[in-house]
Wavefront OBJ file of the C-alpha trace (Angstrom):
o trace
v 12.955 -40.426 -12.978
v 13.282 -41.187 -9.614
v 15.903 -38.965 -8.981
v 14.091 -36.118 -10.164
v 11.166 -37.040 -7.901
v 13.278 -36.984 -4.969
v 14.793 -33.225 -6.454
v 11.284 -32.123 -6.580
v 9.977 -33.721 -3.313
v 12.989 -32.029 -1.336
v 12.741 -28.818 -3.364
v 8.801 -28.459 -2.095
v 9.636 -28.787 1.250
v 12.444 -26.459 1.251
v 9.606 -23.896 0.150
v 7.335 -24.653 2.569
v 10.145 -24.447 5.195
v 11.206 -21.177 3.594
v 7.586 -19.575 3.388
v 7.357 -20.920 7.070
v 10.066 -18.964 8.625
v 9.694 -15.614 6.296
v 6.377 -15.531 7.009
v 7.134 -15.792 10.662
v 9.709 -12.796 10.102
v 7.154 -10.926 8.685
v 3.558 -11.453 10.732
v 4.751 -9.001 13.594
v 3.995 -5.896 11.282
v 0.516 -7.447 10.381
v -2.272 -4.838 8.737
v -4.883 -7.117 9.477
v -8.672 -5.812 9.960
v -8.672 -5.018 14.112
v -4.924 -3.973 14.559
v -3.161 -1.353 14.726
v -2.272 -0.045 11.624
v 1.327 0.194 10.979
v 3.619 3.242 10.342
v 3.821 4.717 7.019
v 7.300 4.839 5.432
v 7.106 6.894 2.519
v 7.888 10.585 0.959
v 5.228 12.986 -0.061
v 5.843 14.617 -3.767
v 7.794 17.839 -2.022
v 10.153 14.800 -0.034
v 8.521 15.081 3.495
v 7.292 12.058 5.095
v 3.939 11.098 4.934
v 2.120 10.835 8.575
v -1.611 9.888 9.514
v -3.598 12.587 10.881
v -5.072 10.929 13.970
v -7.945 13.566 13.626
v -9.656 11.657 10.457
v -10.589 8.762 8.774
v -7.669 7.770 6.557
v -7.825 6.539 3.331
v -4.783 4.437 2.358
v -4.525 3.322 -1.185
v -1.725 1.854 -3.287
v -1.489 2.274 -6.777
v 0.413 2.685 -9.490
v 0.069 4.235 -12.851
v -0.190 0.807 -15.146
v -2.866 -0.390 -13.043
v -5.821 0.683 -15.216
v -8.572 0.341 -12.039
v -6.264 2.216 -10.070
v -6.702 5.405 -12.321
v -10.439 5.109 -12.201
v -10.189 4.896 -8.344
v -7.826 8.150 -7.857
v -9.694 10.473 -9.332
v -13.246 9.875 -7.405
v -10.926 8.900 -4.606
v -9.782 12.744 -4.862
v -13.504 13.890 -5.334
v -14.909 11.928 -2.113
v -11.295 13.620 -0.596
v -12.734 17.248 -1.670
v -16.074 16.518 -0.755
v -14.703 15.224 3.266
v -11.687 17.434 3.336
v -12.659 18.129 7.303
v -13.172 14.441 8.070
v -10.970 12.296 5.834
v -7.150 11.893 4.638
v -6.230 10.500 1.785
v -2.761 8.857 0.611
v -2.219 7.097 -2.462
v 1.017 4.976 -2.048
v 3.436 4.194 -4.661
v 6.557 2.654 -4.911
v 6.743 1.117 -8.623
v 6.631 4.674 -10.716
v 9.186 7.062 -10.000
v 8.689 10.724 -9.053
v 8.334 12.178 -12.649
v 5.311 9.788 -13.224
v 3.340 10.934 -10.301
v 3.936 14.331 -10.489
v 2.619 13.667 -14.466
v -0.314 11.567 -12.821
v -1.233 14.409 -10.498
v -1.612 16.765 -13.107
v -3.591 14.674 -16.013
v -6.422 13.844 -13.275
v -5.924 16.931 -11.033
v -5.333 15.025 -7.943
v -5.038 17.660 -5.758
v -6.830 16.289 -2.193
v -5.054 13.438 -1.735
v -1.173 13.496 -0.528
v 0.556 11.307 -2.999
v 3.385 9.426 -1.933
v 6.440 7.159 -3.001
v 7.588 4.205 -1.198
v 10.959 3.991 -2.968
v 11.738 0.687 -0.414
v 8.217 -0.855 -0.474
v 8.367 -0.905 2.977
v 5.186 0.066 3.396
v 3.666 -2.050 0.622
v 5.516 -4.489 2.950
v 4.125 -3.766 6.346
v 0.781 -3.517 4.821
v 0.856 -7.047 2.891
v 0.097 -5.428 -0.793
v -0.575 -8.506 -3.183
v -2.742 -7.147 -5.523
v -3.681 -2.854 -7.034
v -5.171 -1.299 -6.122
v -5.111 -1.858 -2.509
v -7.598 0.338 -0.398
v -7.298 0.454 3.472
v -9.487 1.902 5.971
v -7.791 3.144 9.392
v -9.947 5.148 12.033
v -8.123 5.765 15.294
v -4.991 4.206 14.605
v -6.593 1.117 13.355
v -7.046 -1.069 10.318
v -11.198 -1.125 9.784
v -11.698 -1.920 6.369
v -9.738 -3.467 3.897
l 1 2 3 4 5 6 7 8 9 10 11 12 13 14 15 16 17 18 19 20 21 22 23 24 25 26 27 28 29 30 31 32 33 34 35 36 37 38 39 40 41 42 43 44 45 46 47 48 49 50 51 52 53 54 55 56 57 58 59 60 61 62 63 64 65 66 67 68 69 70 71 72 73 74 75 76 77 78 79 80 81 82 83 84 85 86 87 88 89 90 91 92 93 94 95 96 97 98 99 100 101 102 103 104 105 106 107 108 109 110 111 112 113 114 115 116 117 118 119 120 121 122 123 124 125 126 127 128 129 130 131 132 133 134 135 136 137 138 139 140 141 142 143 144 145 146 147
């Protein structure tokens, strides 16, 4: 018994030293509230790469297409889209469904005013610290307002 404690004991610290220095790797691309949003590293549906326009609010959302309260967000995220077309972009991020899914996703809920995108590397659901779906993120000017 004793030896498992001491398994256990040096197993939890290993963790915390392990989440220590990851998280240390990983804090310089922060997407707190306040900073400077970070770059976008994903494909629109025609392969291009997805940029912010620096011109309009942007509406950054990640998704994908098992996440039941991300399909009720997408489609009045599109509306709102429609509605601000001169004042607001919006991207819906994905990078768990492949290509064929969100071209079908487009099409069932007409999702034609915001640029959909795949993340095939999660790099952005990386830079952006994505835990939970959806994700919505605010950025005005460059920077992270709302999230």
């Amino acid at each position: 018994m004793l030896n498992k404690f001491k398994f256990l004991a040096r197993f939890g610290a290993f963790l915390v030293l392990t989440s220590l220095v990851l998280g240390g790797c990983f804090s310089t691309n922060s997407a707190e509230v306040g900073k400077k949003a970070p770059q976008l590293s994903a494909k629109n549906l025609a392969g291009e790469a997805v940029n912010f326009d620096e011109n309009k609010v942007v509406v950054l959302v990640f998704f994908e297409k098992g996440c039941a309260a991300c399909i009720q967000e997408l489609p009045l995220l599109d509306e709102f889209a429609f509605e601000q077309k001169d004042k607001l972009q919006a991207i819906a991020i994905n990078s768990v469904d492949e290509m064929p899914s969100i071209l079908v996703l487009r099409e069932q809920y007409a999702l034609y005013n915001i640029i959909l995108a795949k993340d095939d590397l999660d790099i952005s659901w990386q830079r952006y610290e994505i835990f939970a779906l959806p994700t919505t993120i605010i950025i005005k000017n460059g920077v992270i307002v709302e999230r």
